[in-house]
N, C-alpha and C positions, 0 to 999 in steps of 0.2 A: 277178675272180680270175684270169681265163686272161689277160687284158691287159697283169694286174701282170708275170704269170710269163713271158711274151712280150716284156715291155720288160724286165725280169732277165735272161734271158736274152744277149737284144742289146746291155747293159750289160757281162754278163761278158765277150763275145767281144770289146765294143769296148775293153776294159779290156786285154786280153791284148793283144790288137795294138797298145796305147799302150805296154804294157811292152815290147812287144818290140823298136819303132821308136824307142822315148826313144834320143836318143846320149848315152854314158853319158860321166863328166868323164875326161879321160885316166888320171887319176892314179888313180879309184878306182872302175874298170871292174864290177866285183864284188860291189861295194855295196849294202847298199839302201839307206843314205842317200843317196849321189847319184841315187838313181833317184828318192828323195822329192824332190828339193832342187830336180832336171831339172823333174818334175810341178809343182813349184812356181812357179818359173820358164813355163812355159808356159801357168800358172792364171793369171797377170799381167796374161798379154799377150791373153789370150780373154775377148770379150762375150758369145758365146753361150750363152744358157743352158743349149741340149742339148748341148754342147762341155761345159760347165763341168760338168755331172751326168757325165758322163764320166768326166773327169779327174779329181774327187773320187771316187768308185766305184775307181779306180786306185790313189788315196791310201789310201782305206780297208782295200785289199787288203793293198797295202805295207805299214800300220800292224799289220794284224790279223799279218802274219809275222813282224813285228820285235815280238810282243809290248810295243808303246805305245799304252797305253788310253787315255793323257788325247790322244795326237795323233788316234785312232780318234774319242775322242768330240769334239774342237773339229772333224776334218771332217766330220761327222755333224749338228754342228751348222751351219755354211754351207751343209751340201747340204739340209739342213732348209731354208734361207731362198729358196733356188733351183728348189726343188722346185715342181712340176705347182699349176697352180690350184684343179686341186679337192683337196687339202686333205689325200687319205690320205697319198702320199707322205710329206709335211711333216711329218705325224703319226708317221710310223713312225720317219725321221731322230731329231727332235724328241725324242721318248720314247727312244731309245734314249740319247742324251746324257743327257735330266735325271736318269734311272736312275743315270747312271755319278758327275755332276758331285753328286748327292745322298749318292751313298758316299761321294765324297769331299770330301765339305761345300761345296765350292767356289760360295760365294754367286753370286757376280758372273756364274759362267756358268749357275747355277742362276737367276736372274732371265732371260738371256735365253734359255735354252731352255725356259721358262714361258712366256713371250711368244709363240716359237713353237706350243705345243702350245694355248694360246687363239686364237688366229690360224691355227691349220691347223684347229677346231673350228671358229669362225668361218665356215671357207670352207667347211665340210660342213651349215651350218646345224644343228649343235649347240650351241642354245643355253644350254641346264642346263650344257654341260660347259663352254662358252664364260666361261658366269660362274664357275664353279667355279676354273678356270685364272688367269682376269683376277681374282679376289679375291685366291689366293695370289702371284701378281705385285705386286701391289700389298701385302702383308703384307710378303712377302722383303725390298720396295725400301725399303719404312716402315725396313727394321731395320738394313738398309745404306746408309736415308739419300741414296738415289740416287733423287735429285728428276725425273729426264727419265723412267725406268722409273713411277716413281707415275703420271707423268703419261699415260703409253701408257697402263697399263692402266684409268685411271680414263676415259681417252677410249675404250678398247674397250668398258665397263661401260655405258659413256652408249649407247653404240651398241647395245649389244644390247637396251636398257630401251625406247632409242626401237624400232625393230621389234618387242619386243614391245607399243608403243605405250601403257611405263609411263611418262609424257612427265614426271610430279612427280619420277621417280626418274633418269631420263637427264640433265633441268635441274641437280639437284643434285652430280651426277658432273663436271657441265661446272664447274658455279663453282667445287668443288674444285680439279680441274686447269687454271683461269683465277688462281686465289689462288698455285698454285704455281707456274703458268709465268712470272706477273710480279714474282715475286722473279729470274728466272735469267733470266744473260746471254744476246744475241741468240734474244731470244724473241717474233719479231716473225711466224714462219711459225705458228710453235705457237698465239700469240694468235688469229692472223686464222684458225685453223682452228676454233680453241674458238667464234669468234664466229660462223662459215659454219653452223656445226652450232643453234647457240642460235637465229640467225635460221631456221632452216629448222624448228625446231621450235616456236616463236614461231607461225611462218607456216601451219603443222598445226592450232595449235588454233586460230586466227582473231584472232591475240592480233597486229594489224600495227602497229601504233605500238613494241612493244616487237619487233617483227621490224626494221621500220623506221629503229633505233635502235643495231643490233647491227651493219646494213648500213654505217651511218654512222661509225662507227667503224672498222670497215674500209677503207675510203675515207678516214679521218684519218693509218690505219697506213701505207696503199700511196701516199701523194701524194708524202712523200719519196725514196721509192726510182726513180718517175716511169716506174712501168711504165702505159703508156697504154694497154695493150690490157687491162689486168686492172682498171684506171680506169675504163675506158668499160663493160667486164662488168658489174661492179657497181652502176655509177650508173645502168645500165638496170634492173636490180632494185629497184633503189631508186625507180627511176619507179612498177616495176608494183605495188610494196606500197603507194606512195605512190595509185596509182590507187583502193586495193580499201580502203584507212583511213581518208580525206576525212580526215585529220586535218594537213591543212596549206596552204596558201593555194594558189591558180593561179600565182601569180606564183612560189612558191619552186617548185614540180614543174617550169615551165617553167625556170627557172634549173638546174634538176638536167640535164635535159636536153639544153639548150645547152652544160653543160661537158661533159656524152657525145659531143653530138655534135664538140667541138672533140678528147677524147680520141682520137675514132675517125679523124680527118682526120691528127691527128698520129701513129697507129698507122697511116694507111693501110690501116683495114681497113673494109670497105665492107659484110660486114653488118652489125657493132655500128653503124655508120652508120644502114642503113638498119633498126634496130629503134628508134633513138632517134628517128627522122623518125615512125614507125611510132605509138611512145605520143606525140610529140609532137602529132600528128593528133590523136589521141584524147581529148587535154587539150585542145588548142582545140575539138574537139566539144562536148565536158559544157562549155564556158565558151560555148557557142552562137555562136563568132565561124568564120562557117562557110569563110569567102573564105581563111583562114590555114589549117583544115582541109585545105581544095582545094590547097593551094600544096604543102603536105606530102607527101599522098598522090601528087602527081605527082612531086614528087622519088624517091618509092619506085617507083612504075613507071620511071624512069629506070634504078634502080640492080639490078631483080629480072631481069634476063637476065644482070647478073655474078653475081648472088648463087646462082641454082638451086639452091634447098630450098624443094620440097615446100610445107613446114608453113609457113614464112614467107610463103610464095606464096598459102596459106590464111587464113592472116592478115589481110594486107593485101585479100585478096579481099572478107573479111566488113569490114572497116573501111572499105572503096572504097561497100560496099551500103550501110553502118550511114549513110553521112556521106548517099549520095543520099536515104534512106529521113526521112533529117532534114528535110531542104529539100524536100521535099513531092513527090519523082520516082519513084515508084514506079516505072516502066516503067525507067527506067534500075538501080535497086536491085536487081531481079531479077536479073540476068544476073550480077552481081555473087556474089550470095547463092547461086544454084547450083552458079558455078564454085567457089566455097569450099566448100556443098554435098559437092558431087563430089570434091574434094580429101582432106576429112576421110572421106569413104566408102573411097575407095584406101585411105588411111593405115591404115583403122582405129580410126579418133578419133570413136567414137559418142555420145559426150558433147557434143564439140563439133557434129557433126553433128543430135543431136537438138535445140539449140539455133537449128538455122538452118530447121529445117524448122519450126517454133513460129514463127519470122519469116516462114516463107515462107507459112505459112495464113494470118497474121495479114494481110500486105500482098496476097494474093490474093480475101482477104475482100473488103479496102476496095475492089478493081478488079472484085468481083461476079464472078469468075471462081471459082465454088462447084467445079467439076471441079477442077483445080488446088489449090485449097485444101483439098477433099476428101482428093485426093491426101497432101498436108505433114502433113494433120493425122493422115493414117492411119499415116504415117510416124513421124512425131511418138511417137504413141501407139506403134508395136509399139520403138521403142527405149527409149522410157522403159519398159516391164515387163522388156524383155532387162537392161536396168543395173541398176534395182531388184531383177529375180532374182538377179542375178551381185552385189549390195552385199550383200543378203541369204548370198547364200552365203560371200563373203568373210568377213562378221560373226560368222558361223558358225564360218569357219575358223578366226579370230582366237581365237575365244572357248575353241575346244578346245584350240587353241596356247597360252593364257593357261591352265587350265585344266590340260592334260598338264605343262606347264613347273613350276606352283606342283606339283603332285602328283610330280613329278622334285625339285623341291628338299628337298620334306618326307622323300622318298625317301632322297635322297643325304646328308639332315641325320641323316639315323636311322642310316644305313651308317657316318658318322665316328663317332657315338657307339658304335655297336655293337664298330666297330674297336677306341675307348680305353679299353673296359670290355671287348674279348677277354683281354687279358693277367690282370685279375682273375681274371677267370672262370678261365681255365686253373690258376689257383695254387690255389683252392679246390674243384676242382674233384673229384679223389681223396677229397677231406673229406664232401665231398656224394654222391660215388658210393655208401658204405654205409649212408648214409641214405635216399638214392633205395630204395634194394636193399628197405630194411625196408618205406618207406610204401609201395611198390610193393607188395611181397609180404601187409601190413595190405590195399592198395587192393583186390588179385584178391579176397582172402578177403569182403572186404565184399561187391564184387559178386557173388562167390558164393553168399553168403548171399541177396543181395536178390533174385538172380536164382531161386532157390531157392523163395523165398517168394510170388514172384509167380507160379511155374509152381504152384505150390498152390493161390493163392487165383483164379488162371486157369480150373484145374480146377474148383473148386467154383464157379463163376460158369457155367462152361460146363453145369456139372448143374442148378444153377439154371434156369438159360436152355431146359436142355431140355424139365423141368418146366413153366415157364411157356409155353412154345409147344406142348407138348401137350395145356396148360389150353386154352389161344386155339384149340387147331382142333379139340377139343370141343367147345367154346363157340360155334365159329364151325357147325360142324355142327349143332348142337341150332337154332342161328339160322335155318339155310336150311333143316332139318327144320319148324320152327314156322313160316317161313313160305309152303314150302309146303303145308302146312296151311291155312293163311289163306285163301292163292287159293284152294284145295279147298273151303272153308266156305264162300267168298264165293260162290263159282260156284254151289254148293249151295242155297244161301239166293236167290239169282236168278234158279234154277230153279223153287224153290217160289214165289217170289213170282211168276214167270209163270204156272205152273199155277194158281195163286188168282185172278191177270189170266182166267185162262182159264173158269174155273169161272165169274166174276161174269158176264162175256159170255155163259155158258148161262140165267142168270137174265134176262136183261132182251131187252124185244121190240123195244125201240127201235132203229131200226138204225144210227143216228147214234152213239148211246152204244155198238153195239157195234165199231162200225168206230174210235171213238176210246180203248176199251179195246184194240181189235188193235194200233192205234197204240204202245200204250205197254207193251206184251208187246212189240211190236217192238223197242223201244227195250232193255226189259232185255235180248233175249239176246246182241241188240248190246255188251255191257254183258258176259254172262255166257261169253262166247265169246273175250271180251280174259282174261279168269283163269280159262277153262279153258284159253287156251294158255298162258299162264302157267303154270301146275300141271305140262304136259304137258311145256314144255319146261325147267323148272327152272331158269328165268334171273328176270333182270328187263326182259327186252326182248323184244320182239313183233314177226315178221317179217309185213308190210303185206300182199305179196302171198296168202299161207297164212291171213290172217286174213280177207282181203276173199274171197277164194273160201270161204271157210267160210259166211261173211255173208251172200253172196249165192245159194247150196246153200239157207241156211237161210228166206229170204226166198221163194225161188223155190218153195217147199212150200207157202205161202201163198197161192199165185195157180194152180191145180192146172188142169190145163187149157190153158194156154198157155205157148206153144213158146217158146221165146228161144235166140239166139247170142249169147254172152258170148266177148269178147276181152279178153287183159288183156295193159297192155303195164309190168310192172313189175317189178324187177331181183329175184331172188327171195332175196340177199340183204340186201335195204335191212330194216333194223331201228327199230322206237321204241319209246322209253319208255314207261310207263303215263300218264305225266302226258299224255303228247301223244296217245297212242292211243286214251285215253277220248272225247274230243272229237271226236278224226277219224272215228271208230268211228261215232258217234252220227250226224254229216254225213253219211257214207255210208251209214246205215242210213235217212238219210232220203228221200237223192237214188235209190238204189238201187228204194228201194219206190216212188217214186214214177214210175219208169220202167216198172214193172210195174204201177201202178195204173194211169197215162197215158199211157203210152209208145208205144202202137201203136195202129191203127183195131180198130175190132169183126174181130175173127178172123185180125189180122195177126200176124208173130211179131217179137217185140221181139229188135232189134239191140243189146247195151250194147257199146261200151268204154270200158273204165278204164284209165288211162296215166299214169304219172310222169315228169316232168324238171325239171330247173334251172332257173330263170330269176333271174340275179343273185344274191340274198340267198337268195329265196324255194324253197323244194320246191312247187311245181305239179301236184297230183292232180286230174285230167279226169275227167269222167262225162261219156258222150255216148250218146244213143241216139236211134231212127228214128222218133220223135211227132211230134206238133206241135207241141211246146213250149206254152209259157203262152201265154193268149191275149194280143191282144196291146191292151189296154186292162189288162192286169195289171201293174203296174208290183213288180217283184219286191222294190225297195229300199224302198218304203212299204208294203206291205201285209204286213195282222196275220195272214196264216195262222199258224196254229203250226209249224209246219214250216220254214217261210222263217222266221219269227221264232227258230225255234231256233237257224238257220243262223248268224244274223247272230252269235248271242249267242256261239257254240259258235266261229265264226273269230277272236274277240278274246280268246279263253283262248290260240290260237294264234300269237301276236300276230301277226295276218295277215288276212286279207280275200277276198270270193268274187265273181266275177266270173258275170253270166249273158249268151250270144245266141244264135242261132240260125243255123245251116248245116246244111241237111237234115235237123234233128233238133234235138233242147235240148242244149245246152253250158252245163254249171257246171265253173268253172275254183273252185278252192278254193288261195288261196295262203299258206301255213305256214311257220315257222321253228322247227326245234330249240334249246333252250336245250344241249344239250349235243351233238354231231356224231359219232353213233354211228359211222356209215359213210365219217368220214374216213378 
């Protein structure tokens, strides 16, 4: 924006100082027709473009004071055709004419100030408005019968169809403007342009025979006119399409050829020369006649220090390798292959580049030079994913660009309709306003009402709902009231069954039976101590540490007389369920007591600790104390004590497993898994 008004700017100064310097005609000093007639005269004689934007800027001033619209809009429109490359300028000239030449119906300049505003869109890469532009170009000319304009814009039409790579819709724009250009005189630039374009998109979709075909014809148009340099262009394309379709003998390519290279001797131009020597090699290559190859390729090294380019230099480099790599020389192919290599690397040409290093691992294989081929292939490899990402992303592009474009026409298709149904609309439009007025004022009333009715049945849904949640946390109270109850009873009844445990052990002398009665009062209160803290704490979960000290209090009264240190190493709020706790409870009521049965010499005092930690999956609870463990012909995994056979049974309700050894004392490792992860 500040650029435009930066160059306006320097436009009007340079404008004033043209007006002021014009020498004006003797006769009619005063004028401003002679000051037009002076500008005019001076537009004559100037090729400058930034002269010529000037001097029209100058015109336009003049005209806009003499009140002459139509001279305002014909130099509006030349300064439209003069105007800057990209596109706004031209656009704004442009528009400003067709505006004028539109009021005043003026076809002829309404067709070419159409042209310009599809051609200044063109140059901004708008292509929705591009076609937009070139379709009524081509309608205006349809109706004035001005067959050269049909043909511009059906050739801009092709063009924007190819870019956007709608190649069935650009082919059919071209045979149009090919049916028309060959009805009209000297239409031999117009043809060979139709056919440049057809061949090139021929040659896009892989389609060389009919690329091939369109070249030849061109080459039929230009033989009479005997431009040898545009002879020899061509018939070099015609080699290389001729190269990539195998659809024509050795002997006709090589004939193609030989009359390039005779075009190029009679133009005197020495690289069409040296690119027809160039595929000429390349034909004797694939015909394996390899001595004619050789003969070639040294003509082109003759001619590449007049020629210096680059890319032909690259060329001929990879065709110098190709020919050695044929005749079985690899050591000379090399050098060849890199310096073309290195050429396509400068340029930027990684397509062609990743083509040569695919050669260059292959020919470094066959020379067992695995470094070097290492080298090519890794090369190889990181530009084929760079091209692949970068086609990928193109495709992409394309797709959104096909995509925004069609969603732009359906757009600007709805906008003309919308446009020729505005005038409707406005004529009926007062008719419809007192009936809007009603259904509008019908519509509030409705949704008054509905809204009305649902703030009611809102209400009673909301009293409902209170009701029912006051049912649920009664319900849910009477729940955790009766169940804890349950634990209360249960505990109760575990108490009594141990007291009956207790009473039958006062009846019997045997001491075996009474120590396996103790045995199994042990086990209930183990048992009676997980739902008395249940009761106490009014959950459904059991803190391990609070329950193992309880366990082991209650156990320790058992054994009256001897001393112990108890350690405990466990988090004191780690929690379990009953399901898990019943089991664990029972293990540790067993290891527990057994440490106090066996756990120290006559008169020692028992050491226990009990510890928690992680190990992977598992929760790992220790019992370790200062015995002598099992003897050691007691194998703890086969023998039927009941104790140890409880264990085993009681660590696969957990689905887990118990480990025993010895380090200064017995170690039982007890390893468990929660089905549900209180302590996450």
């Amino acid at each position: 924006m500040t650029n435009h008004l930066t160059t306006s700017v320097i436009r009007y100064i340079a404008v004033v100082g043209i007006l002021v310097l014009i020498p004006l005609k003797p006769f009619a000093q005063d004028k401003q027709e002679a000051k037009m007639d002076s500008l005019e005269l001076i537009i004559n004689q100037t090729k400058s473009e930034d002269k010529l934007i000037e001097l029209f800027s100058a015109q336009i001033v003049l005209a806009e004071q003499m009140g002459d619209s139509p001279k305002v809009a014909e130099v509006e429109l030349r300064l439209a055709k003069v105007s800057s490359y990209d596109g706004i300028e031209m656009q704004q000239y442009a528009k400003s004419a067709l505006n004028y030449y539109r009021t005043a119906k003026d076809t002829s300049n309404m067709i070419e100030a159409t042209y310009q505003m599809a051609y200044s869109k063109q140059l901004q890469n708008d292509y929705d408005s591009t076609l937009f532009f070139a379709k009524n170009l081509v309608s205006l000319a349809e109706e004035s019968r001005d067959t050269i304009s049909i043909i511009k814009g059906r050739l801009m039409l092709s063009s924007v169809y190819n870019h956007l790579t709608q190649f069935p819709e650009s082919l059919q724009e071209l045979n149009k403007s090919k049916i028309l250009a060959e009805s009209t005189p000297d239409n031999k630039s117009v043809i060979t342009d139709i056919l440049n374009r057809e061949s090139f998109i021929y040659y896009s979709l892989g389609e060389y025979d009919k690329s091939a075909e369109r070249i030849n014809q061109i080459i039929e148009i230009l033989k009479p006119e005997g431009d040898a340099r545009r002879l020899n262009i061509w018939s070099n394309n015609l080699a290389s399409v001729y190269s990539l379709c195998n659809c024509v003998s050795f002997d006709r390519r090589k004939e193609v050829l030989k009359e390039s290279i005779g075009y190029a001797k009679q133009a005197n131009f020495t690289y069409g020369k040296a690119f027809a020597y160039k595929h000429l090699a390349d034909t004797y290559r694939d015909a394996r006649e390899f001595d004619s190859t050789r003969y070639y390729l040294e003509q082109i090294e003759i001619l590449l220090p007049e020629i210096n380019k680059p890319d032909f230099t690259g060329l001929v480099s990879v065709a110098q390798g190709s020919y050695w790599s044929y005749v079985g020389n690899d050591p000379k192919a090399i050098p060849y292959f890199i310096k073309g290599y290195n050429i396509w690397e400068a340029l930027g040409k990684r397509k062609d580049q990743m083509d040569i290093a695919w050669l260059l691992n292959d020919i470094y294989n066959r020379q067992k030079d695995y470094t070097n081929a290492y080298k090519y292939l890794h090369e190889y490899t990181a530009l084929r994913d760079s091209l692949y990402s970068e086609e990928k992303i193109r495709e992409v592009k394309e797709l959104e660009l096909s995509y925004d474009f069609r969603q732009k026409q359906i757009t600007d298709s709805l906008r003309n309709q919308e446009k020729l149904l505005q005038s409707e609309y406005e004529t009926t439009l007062q008719k419809r306003s007192k009936l809007m007025i009603l259904l509008v004022g019908i519509g509030v009333l409705i949704i008054a009402c509905v809204i009305y009715y649902s703030f009611i049945k809102q209400r009673k849904l909301a009293g409902l709902l209170r009701v029912k949640s006051d049912q649920v946390e009664i319900e849910l109270k009477q729940k955790e009231l009766l169940l804890t109850e349950i634990h209360h009873r249960v505990k109760n009844n575990f108490q009594i069954l141990s007291s009956l445990l207790e009473l039958q052990a006062k009846g019997v002398d045997d001491q075996a039976t009474k120590d396996r009665i103790s045995e199994g009062k042990s086990r209930v209160k183990s048992m009676a101590l997980i739902h008395s803290q249940l009761y106490d704490n009014e959950g459904l979960t059991i803190h391990l540490a609070e329950y193992l000290k309880n366990l082991i209090n209650e156990i320790q009264k058992s054994f009256e007389g001897q001393t112990s240190e108890i350690n405990m190493d466990i988090d004191a709020e780690y929690t379990l369920d009953i399901d898990n706790m019943v089991p664990l409870g029972l293990i540790a009521n067993e290891l527990v007591t057994n440490s106090f049965k066996y756990g120290t010499n006559a008169g020692g005092q028992l050491r226990l600790h009990v510890s928690l930690h992680q190990e992977g999956e598992y929760n790992v609870i220790t019992f370790k104390d200062n015995g002598p463990g099992v003897p050691s012909s007691f194998d703890v995994k086969t023998a039927k004590s009941t104790g140890i056979w409880l264990i085993s049974r009681l660590v696969l309700q957990l689905h887990g497993h118990y480990e025993y050894e010895y380090n200064d004392g017995a170690i039982f490792k007890i390893y468990f898994t929660q089905s549900k992860f209180l302590n996450a």
